[in-house]
C-alpha positions in Angstrom: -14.5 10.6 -39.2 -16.6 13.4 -41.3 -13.7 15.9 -42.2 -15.2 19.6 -43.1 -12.4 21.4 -45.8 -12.6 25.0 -46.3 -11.0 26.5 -49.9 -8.2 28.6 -49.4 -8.5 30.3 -51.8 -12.0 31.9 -50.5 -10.4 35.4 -50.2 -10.6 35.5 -54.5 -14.0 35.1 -55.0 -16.5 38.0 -55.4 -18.5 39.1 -52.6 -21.7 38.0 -55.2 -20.2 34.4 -55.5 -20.0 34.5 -52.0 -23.6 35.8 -51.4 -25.0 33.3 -54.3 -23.2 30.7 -52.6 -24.4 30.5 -49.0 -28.1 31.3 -50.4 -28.0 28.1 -52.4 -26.5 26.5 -49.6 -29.0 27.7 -47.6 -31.8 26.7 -49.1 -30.2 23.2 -49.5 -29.5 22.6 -46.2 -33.6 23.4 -45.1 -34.4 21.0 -47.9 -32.5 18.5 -46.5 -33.4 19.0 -42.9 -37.3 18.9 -44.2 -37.2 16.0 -46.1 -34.3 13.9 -44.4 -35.2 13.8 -40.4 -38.9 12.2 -41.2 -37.0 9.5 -43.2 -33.7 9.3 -41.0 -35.1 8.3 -37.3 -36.6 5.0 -39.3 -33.9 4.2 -41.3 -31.7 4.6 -38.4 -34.0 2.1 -35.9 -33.7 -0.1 -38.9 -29.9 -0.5 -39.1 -30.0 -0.8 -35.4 -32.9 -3.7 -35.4 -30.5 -5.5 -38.4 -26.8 -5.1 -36.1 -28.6 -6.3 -33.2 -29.7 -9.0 -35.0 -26.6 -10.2 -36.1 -25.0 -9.3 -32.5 -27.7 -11.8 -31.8 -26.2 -14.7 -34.5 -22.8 -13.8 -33.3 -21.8 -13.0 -36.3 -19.6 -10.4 -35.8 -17.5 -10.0 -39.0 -20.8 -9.3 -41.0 -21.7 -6.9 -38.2 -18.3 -5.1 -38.9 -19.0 -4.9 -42.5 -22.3 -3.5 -41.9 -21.7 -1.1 -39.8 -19.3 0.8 -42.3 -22.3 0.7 -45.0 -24.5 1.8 -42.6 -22.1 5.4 -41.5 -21.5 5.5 -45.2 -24.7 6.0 -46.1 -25.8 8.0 -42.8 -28.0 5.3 -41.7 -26.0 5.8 -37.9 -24.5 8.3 -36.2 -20.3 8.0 -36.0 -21.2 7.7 -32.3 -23.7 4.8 -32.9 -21.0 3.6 -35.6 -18.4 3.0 -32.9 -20.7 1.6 -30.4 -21.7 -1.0 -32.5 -17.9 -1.8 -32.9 -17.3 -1.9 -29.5 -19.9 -4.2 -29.0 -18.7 -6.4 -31.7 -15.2 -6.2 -30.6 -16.1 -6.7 -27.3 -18.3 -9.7 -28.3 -15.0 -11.2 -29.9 -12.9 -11.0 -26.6 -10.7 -7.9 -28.3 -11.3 -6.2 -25.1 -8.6 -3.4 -26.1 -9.8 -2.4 -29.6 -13.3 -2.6 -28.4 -11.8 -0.1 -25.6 -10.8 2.3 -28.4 -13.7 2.4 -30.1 -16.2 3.2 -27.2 -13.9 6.0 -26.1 -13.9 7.4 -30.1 -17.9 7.1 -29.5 -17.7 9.0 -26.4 -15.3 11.8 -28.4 -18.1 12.0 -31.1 -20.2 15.0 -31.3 -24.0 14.2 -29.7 -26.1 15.7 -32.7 -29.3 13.8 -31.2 -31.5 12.6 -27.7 -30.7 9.2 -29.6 -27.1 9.8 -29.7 -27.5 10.8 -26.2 -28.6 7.4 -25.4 -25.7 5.9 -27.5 -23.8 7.9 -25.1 -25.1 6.4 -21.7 -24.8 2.6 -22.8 -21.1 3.5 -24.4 -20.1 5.1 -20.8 -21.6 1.8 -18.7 -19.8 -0.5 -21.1 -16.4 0.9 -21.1 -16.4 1.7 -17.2 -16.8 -1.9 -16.8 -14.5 -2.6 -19.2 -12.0 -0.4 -17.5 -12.8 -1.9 -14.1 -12.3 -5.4 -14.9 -9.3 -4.5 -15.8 -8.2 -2.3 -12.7 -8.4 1.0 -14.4 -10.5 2.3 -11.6 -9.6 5.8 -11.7 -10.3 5.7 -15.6 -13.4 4.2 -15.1 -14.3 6.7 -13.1 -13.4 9.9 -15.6 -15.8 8.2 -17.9 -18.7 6.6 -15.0 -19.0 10.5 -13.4 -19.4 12.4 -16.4 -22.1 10.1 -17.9 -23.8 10.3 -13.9 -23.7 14.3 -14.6 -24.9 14.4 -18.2 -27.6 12.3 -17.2 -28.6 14.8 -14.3 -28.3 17.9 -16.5 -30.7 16.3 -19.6 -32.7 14.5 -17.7 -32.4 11.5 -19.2 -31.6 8.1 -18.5 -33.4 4.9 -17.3 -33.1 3.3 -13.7 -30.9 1.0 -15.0 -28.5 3.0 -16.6 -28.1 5.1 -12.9 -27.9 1.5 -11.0 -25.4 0.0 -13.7 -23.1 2.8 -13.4 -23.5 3.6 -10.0 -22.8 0.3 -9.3 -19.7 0.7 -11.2 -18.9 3.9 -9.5 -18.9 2.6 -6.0 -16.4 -0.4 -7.0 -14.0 1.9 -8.2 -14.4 4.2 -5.1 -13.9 0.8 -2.7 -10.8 -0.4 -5.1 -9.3 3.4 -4.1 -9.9 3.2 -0.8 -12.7 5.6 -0.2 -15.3 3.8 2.0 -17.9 5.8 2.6 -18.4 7.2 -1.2 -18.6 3.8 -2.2 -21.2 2.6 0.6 -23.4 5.7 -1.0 -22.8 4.8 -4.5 -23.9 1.5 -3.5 -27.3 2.5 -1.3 -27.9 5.1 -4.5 -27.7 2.0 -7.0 -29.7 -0.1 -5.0 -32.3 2.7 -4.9 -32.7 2.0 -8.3 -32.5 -1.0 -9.1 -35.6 -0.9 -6.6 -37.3 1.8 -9.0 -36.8 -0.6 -11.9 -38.4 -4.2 -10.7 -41.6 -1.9 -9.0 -42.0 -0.2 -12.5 -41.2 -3.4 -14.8 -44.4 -5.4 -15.3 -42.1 -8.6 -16.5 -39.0 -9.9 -14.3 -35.9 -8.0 -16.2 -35.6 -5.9 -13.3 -34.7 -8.4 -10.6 -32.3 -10.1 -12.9 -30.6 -6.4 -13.5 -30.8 -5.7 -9.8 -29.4 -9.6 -8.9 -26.1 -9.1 -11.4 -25.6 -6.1 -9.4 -25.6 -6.8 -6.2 -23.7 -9.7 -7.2 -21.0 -7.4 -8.6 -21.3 -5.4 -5.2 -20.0 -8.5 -2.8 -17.8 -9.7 -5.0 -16.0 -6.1 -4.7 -16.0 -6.5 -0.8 -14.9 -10.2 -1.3 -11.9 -9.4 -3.5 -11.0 -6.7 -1.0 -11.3 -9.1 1.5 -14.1 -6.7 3.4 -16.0 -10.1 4.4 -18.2 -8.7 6.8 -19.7 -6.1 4.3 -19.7 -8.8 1.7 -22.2 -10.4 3.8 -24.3 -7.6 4.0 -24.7 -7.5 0.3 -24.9 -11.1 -0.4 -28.0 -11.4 1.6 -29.3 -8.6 -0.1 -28.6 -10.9 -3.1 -30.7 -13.7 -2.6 -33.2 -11.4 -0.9 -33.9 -9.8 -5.3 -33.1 -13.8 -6.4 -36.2 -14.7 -3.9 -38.5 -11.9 -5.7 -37.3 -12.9 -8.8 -38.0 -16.5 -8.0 -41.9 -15.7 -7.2 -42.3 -13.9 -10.5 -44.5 -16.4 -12.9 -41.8 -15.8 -15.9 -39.0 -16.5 -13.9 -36.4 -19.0 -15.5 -35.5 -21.8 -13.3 -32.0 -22.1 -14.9 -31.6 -18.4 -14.2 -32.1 -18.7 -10.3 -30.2 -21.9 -10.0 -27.5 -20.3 -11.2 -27.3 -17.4 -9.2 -28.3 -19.3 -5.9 -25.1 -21.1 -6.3 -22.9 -17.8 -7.2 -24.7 -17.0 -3.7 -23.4 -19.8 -1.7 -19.9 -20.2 -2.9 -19.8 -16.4 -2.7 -20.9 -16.8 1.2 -18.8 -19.8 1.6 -15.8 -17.9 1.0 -16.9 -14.9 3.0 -17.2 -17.1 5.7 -14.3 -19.1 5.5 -12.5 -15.4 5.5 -14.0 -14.7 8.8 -12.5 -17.6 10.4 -16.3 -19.1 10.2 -15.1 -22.4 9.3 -18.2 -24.6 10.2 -20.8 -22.2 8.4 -18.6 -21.8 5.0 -19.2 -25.8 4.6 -22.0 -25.6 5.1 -23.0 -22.6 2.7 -20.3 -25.0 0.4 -22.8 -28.4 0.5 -25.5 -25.8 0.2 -23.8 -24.8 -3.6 -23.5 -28.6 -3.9 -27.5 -29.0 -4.2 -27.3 -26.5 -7.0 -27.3 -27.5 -10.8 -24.9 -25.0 -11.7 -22.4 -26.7 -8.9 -22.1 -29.5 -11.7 -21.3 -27.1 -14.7 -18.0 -25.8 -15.7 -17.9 -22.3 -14.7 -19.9 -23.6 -11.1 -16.9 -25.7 -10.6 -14.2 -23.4 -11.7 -15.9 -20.4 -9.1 -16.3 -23.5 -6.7 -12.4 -23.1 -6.2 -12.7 -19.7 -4.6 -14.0 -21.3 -1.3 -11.7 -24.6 -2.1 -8.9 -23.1 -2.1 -9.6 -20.2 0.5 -10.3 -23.8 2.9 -7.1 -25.5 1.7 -8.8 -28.6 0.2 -6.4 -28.7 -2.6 -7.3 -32.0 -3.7 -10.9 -31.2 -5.0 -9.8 -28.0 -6.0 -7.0 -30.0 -8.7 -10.3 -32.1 -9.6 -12.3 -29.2 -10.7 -9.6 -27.9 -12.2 -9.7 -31.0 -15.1 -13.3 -28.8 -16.6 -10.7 -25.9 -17.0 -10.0 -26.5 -20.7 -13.1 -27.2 -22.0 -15.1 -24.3 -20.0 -12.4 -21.6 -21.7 -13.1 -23.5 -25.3 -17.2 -22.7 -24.2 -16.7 -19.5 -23.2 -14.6 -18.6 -26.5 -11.6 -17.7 -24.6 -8.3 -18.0 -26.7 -5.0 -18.2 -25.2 -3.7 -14.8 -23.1 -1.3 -13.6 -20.6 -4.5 -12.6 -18.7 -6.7 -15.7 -18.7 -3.1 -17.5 -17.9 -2.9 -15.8 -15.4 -6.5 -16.0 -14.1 -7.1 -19.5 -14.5 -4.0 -21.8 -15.3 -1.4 -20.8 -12.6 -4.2 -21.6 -10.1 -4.9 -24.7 -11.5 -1.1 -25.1 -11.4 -1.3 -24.2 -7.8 -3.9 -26.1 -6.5 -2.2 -29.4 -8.1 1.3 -28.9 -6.8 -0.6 -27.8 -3.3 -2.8 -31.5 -3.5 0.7 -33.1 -4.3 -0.2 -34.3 -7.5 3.7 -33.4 -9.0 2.9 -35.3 -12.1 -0.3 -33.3 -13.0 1.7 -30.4 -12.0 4.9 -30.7 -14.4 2.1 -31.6 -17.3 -0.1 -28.1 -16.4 3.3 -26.4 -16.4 4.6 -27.3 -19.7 1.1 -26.1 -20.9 2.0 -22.8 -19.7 4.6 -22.4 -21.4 3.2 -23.6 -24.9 0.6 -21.5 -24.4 2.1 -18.3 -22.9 3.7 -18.4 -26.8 0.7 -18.1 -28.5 -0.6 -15.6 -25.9 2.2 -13.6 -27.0 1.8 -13.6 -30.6 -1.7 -13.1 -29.7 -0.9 -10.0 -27.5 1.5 -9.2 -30.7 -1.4 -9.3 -33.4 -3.5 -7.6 -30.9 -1.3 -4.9 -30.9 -0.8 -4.1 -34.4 -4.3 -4.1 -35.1 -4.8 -2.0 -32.4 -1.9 0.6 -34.2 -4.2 0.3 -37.5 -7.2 0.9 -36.2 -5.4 4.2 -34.6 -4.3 5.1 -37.9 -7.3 4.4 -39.7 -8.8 6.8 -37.3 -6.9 9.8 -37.9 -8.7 10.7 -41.5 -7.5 11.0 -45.3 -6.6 14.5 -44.8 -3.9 13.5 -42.9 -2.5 10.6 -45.1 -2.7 12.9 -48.4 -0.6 15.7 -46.7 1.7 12.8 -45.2 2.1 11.6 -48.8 2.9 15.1 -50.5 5.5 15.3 -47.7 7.0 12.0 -48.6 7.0 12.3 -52.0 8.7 15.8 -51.7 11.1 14.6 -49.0 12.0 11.6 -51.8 13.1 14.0 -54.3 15.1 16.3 -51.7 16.8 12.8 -50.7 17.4 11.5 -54.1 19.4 14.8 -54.9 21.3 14.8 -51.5 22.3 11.0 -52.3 23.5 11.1 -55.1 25.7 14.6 -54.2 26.6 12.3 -51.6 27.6 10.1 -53.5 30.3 11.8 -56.2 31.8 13.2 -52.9 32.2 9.5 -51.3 33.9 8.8 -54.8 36.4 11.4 -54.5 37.2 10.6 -51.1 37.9 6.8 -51.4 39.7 7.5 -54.9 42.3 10.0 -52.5 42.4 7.9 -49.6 42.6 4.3 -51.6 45.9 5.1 -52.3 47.6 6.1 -49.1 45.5 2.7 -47.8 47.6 0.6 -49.7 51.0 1.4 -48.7 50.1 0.8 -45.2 48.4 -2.7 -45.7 51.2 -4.7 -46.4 52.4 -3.0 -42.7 49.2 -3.6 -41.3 49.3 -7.2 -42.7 52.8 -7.7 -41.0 51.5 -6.6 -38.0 48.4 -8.6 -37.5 50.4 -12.0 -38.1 52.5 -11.6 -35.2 49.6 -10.7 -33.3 47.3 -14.0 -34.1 50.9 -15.9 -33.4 50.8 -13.8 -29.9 47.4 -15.4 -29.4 47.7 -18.7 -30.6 50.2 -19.4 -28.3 48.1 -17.1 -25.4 45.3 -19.9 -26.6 47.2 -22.8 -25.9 48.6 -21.8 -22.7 45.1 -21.4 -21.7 44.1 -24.5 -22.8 46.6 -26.4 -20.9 45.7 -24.0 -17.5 42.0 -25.0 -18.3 42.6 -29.3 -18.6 44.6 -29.3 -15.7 42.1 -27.5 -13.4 39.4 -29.2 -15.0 41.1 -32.5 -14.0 41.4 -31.0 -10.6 37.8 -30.3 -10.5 36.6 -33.5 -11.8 39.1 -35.2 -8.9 37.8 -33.6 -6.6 34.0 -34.1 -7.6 34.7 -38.1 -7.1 36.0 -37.3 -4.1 32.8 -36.3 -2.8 31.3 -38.5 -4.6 32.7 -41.1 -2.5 32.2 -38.9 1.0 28.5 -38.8 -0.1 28.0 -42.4 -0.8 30.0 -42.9 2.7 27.3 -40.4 4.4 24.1 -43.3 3.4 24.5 -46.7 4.8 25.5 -49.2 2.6 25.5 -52.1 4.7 21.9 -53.0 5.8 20.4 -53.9 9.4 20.4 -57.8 9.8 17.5 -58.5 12.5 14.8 -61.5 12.6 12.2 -60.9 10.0 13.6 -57.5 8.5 14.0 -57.3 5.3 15.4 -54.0 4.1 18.1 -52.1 0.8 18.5 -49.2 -0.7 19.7 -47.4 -3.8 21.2 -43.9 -4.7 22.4 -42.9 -7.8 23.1 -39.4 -8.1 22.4 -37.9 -11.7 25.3 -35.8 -12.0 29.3 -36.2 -10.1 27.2 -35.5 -6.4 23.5 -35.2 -5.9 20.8 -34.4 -3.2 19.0 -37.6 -2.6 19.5 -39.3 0.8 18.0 -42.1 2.9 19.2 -43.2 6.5 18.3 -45.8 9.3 18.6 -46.1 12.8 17.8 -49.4 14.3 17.3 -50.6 18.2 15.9 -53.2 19.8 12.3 -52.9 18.7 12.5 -50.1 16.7 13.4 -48.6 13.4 13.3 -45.4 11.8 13.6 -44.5 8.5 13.7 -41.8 6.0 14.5 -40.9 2.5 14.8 -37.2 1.2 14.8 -35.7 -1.9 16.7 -31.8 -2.3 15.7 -29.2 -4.1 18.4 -29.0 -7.4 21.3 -30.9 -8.1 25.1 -30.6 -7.8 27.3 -29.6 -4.9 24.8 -27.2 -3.5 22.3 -30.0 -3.1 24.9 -32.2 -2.1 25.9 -30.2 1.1 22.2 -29.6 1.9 21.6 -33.2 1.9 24.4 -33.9 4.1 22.6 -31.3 6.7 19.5 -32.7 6.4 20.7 -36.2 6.8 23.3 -35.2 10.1 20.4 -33.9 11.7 18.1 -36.4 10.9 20.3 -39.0 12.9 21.1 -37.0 15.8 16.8 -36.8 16.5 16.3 -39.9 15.4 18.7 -40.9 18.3 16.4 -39.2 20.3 13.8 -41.3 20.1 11.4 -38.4 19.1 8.4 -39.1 17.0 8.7 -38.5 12.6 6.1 -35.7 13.2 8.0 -34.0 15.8 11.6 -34.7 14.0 10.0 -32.8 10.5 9.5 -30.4 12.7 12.8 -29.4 14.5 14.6 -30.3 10.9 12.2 -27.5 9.6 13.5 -24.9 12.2 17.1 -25.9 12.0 17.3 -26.4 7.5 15.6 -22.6 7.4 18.1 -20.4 9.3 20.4 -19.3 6.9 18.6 -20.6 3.9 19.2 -17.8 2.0 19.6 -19.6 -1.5 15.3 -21.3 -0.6 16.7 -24.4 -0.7 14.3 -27.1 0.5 14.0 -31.2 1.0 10.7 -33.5 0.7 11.2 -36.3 3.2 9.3 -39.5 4.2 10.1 -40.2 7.7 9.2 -43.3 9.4 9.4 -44.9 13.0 8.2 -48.5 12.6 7.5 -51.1 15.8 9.1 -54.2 15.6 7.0 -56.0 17.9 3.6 -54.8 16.6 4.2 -54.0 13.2 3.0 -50.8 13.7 4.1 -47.5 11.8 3.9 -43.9 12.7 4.8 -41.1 9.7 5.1 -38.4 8.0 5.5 -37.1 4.6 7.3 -33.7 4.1 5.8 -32.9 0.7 7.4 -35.8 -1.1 6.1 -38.7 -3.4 3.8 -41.6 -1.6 5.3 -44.6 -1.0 3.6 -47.8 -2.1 2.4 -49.8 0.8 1.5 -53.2 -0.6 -0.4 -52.9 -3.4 -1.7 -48.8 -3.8 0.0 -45.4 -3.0 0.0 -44.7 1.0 -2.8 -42.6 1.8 -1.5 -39.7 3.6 -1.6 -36.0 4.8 0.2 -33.1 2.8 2.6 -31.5 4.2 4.9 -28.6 3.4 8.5 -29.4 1.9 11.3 -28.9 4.9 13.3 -26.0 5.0 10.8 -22.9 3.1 9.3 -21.3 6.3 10.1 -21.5 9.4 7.6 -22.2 12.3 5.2 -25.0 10.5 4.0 -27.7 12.9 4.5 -30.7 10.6 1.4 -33.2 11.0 1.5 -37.3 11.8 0.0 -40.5 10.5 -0.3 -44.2 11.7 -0.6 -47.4 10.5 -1.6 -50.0 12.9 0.2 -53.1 11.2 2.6 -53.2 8.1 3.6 -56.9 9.2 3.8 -58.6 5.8 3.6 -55.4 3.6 6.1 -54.1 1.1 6.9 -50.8 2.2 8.6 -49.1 -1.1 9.7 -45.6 -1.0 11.6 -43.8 -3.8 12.3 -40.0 -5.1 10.6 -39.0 -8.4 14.1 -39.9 -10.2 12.3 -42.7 -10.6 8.2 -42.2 -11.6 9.7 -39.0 -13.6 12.1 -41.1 -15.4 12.2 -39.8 -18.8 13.4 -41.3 -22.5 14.4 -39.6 -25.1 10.8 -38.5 -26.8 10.3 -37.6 -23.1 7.7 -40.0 -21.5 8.4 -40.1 -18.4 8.2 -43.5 -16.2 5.8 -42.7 -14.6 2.9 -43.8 -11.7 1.1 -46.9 -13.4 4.2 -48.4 -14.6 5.5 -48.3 -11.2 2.3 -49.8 -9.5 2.2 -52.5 -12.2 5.9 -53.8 -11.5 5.0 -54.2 -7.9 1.9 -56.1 -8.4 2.9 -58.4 -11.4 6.4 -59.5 -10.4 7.3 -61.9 -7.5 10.9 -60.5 -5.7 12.5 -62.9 -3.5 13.9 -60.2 -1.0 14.7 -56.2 -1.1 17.5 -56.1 -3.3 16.5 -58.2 -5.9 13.0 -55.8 -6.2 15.4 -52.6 -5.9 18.1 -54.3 -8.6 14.8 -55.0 -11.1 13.6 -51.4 -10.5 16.7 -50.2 -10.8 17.1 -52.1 -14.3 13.3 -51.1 -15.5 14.5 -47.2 -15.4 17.6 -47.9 -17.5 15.5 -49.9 -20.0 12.8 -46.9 -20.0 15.3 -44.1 -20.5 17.3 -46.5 -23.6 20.2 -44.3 -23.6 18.9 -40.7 -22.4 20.4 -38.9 -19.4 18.8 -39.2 -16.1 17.6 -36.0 -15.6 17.3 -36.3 -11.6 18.8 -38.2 -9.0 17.3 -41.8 -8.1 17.1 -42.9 -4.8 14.9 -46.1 -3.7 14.4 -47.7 -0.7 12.7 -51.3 0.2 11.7 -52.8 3.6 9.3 -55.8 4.4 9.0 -57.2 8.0 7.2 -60.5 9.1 7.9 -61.7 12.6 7.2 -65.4 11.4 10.7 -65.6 9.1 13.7 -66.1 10.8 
């Protein structure tokens, strides 16, 4: 900041001072002004030909240092001086201090037509900046201004009208007024048109590609599909101009033909177009860019939007090495943009395990986005202060230094009177603390015995308590069968172990003659709440069952019935199962909990919602045509989430790997060794969630 003083003491001087003065001045300042412009307007293309160059290297501290030498010595403007931080700041990912600094650009004085150019490409960046981040009405206070001083010079290039036109009409459609933004859009277009007919090499269909890109990706995100459309063929319309220009990059339109597709997929799938978004989707499969990391993180849009959670999860694996690419360090923003998705789409594709492990990330890294967001901050307060100029600090300092000395005499004033006081008072104190004393032993007598009384209220009704808690624990081990079906060629047990005094795992059979259903439910939580809600679910499980309806249609009603009331979101993943006893055959469903193991590998299955969150869900079916022979395993994670006491949990492969290595005689004996494997995993660590398993085998040729 250049700070101009003026002498108060001016009224002293003689009027031929004065006069002698401003002459000299005078005749200064036209020396200056002939010698220095010739020699500035280089000198200043030269400093920006060397920041640009190092903008170039990404070297960005150099460019900071630079830049001060450079509005030192007047080789810049202040206006080009805090452009040239914003861009390295912005460069950096400091998106808030390079938001200071273009806005202390935009207060500078414009002393120049060059400065006035400063001014344009400052007023495009930080309207963008403040659009990404949803200030649209700010954006706008700094897009229209820049439109109208453009207007009024006359200056400007097609480019800078489209760019912040383009930027204009977003922030009209985020606020809601259509028709401004539909002429801010035409308006941009119009020039984006004037630049590629004017621009003998190919910039101009790039510039006019990025933003029409920007365009449909504001109708997208306003989910305005049908406009989005509009603008997305308009897209690849520039990208097939820019494709027949001889300097066209192939990488260039590869990209951008698959930020077309996925962009249309997901337009499509929003109009209920199911059929046409795949095939826009296998359409961004041919491109290149569908293999990179960002293609496959943008793939997700239309993923996700089509509920195919499972290849969404499997994109999401590039997630950490795209941000490391793209220099992004750990904030509550790109948390927010990209990790709870990828949380999302895993606990969606039912991959729990992935899920816990993404979720655990969060949380170590929403620490460092907060001393991130904390460093961020204070250099954001001393860039502030640097800002507001010596003058300021000097007179701050002379105030200090005076309020010091008016402080030092008050304290110790202060002081001698404290003295005084405690001298007169010290001596009335001690005739009352022996009183006092007196006093204060009868009181902690008072409470000690208060205490004890307490204590002996407290063990009784925690005796009570814990009385009661076996109870139940002995009502809900009465509530699962513990006595198992004996029939010709079933083989079948089961195992619950709550983790605390009641849980809210359950299993339950019904058998007839030909037919037996199963199930085995895990509740959301753990205690007596649980508990009560796993008695529920386990009633009305029977009473269906009895019913000889099908798993599918059984999920279903249990879905209607668990979620009136449900005021505390309690929910239960259930494996249901109605198997044939004369064919071997097996209908299903799974209710959002873990797969079983049928033989040797996870049961391949459909995903379904957990029981009991919303109401109305039609809960989806399976079928296996023969089982005859198989193991059919099922279990809550209590068991593949088993954890020790560093915290590994038992996990997936070390349950597959029992199964297939070790040779079990019947049911029990595999659920007694399972049982044992957990204990030896955890070696003396708490379970941390109930455990539950269930085996049945059936073959028709043992008797």
């Amino acid at each position: 900041m250049v700070v101009n003083y003026v002498s108060n003491d001016m009224g002293s001087k003689t009027f031929l001072h004065i006069v002698v003065w401003i002459l000299m001045l005078s005749l200064g300042i036209a020396s200056c002004t002939r010698m220095e412009k010739p020699r500035q307007e280089p000198r200043m293309a030269h400093a920006d030909s060397l920041l640009f160059d190092l903008g170039t290297k990404k070297d960005y501290e150099r460019m900071l240092v630079m830049i001060d030498g450079f509005e030192d010595s007047k080789d810049i403007s202040p206006l080009d001086a805090n452009r040239w931080r914003g861009v390295s700041y912005y460069h950096q990912g400091q998106y808030r201090l390079a938001e200071i600094y273009y806005r202390k650009a935009l207060e500078s004085d414009i002393e120049s037509d060059r400065d006035l150019v400063s001014y344009i490409k400052v007023a495009r960046r930080l309207s963008e900046l403040l659009l990404v981040k949803g200030d649209y009405e700010g954006a706008l206070r700094i897009a229209v201004p820049a439109i109208a001083k453009m207007n009024e010079k006359n200056v400007g290039s097609d480019i800078d009208f489209a760019i912040l036109l383009n930027n204009i009409g977003c922030c009209q459609l985020n606020l809601g007024r259509d028709e401004e933004a539909n002429k801010s859009f035409i308006t941009a277009r119009g020039h984006y048109a004037n630049r590629w007919q004017t621009d003998s090499t190919s910039r101009g269909f790039q510039e006019a590609v990025i933003g029409t890109v920007y365009t449909s990706m504001a109708y997208i995100n306003m989910r305005r599909y049908a406009e989005s459309i509009y603008w997305i063929d308009r897209t690849e319309m520039l990208l097939d101009k820019y494709r027949q220009r001889p300097d066209a990059r192939s990488e260039y339109f590869d990209e951008y033909q698959g930020r077309i597709e996925i962009m249309r997929a997901v337009a499509l799938q929003g109009l209920d177009k199911k059929a046409e978004a795949r095939k826009a989707y296998q359409a961004f499969l041919k491109t290149n860019y569908s293999k990179t990391g960002p293609g496959r993180i943008n793939a997700n849009d239309y993923l996700v939007a089509a509920e195919r959670y499972a290849e969404a999860a499997s994109n999401y694996q590039v997630l950490d090495k795209t941000l490391h690419d793209w220099g992004m360090e750990p904030s509550l923003d790109n948390i927010q943009l990209y990790m709870l998705p990828k949380f999302f789409a895993n606990d969606k594709a039912g991959r729990q395990d992935s899920a816990r492990v993404i979720a655990e990330r969060i949380f170590e890294l929403l620490d460092t986005a907060i001393v991130n967001q904390k460093n961020s901050a204070t250099a954001e307060l001393a860039t502030i202060y640097d800002t507001q100029g010596k003058e300021a600090e000097i007179a701050r300092q002379q105030a200090d230094l005076i309020q010091q000395r008016l402080v030092s005499t008050g304290v110790a004033l202060v002081l001698v009177i404290i003295f005084f006081i405690i001298y007169t008072l010290h001596r009335r104190r001690a005739t009352r603390r022996l009183a006092l004393a007196h006093n204060k032993l009868n009181e902690a007598h008072q409470q000690l015995q208060t205490a004890y009384d307490q204590l002996e209220e407290t063990t009784a009704a925690k005796e009570r308590i814990e009385s009661e808690l076996r109870i139940a624990r002995n009502i809900q081990q009465s509530i699962v069968p513990n006595v198992f079906p004996s029939y010709q060629g079933l083989d079948m047990y089961a195992y619950m172990m709550p983790a605390k005094e009641v849980g809210g795992d359950l299993y339950d059979y019904l058998l007839d003659d030909k037919h037996i259903y199963i199930c085995l439910g895990d509740v959301s939580g753990k205690g007596v709440p649980a508990s009560l809600f796993m008695a529920q679910a386990a009633r009305l499980f029977r009473a269906m069952a009895k019913q000889q309806m099908m798993p599918a249609d059984i999920a279903t009603r249990l879905n209607d019935e668990l979620c009136e009331g449900n005021e505390n979101g309690m929910f239960v993943t259930m494996f249901l199962a109605l198997i044939n006893l004369e064919t071997g055959s097996m209908d299903f469903c799974n209710a959002g909990h873990n797969p079983p193991v049928l033989g040797d590998q996870f049961l391949e299955m459909e995903t379904n919602a957990p029981i009991g969150l919303w109401p109305g869900l039609q809960f989806v079916g399976e079928h296996v045509d023969n089982i005859e022979g198989k193991s059919l395993f099922v279990y809550s994670d209590g068991l593949n989430e088993a954890e020790n006491k560093e915290q590994e949990q038992f996990g997936d492969d070390h349950l597959l790997n029992i199964l297939h290595t070790m040779h079990f005689d019947n049911a029990r004996q595999l659920i007694e060794y399972m049982k044992d494997a957990v204990e030896r995993h955890r070696d003396g660590a708490q379970p941390n969630d109930d455990l539950t398993m269930l085996e049945l085998k059936f073959d028709k040729k043992k008797s």
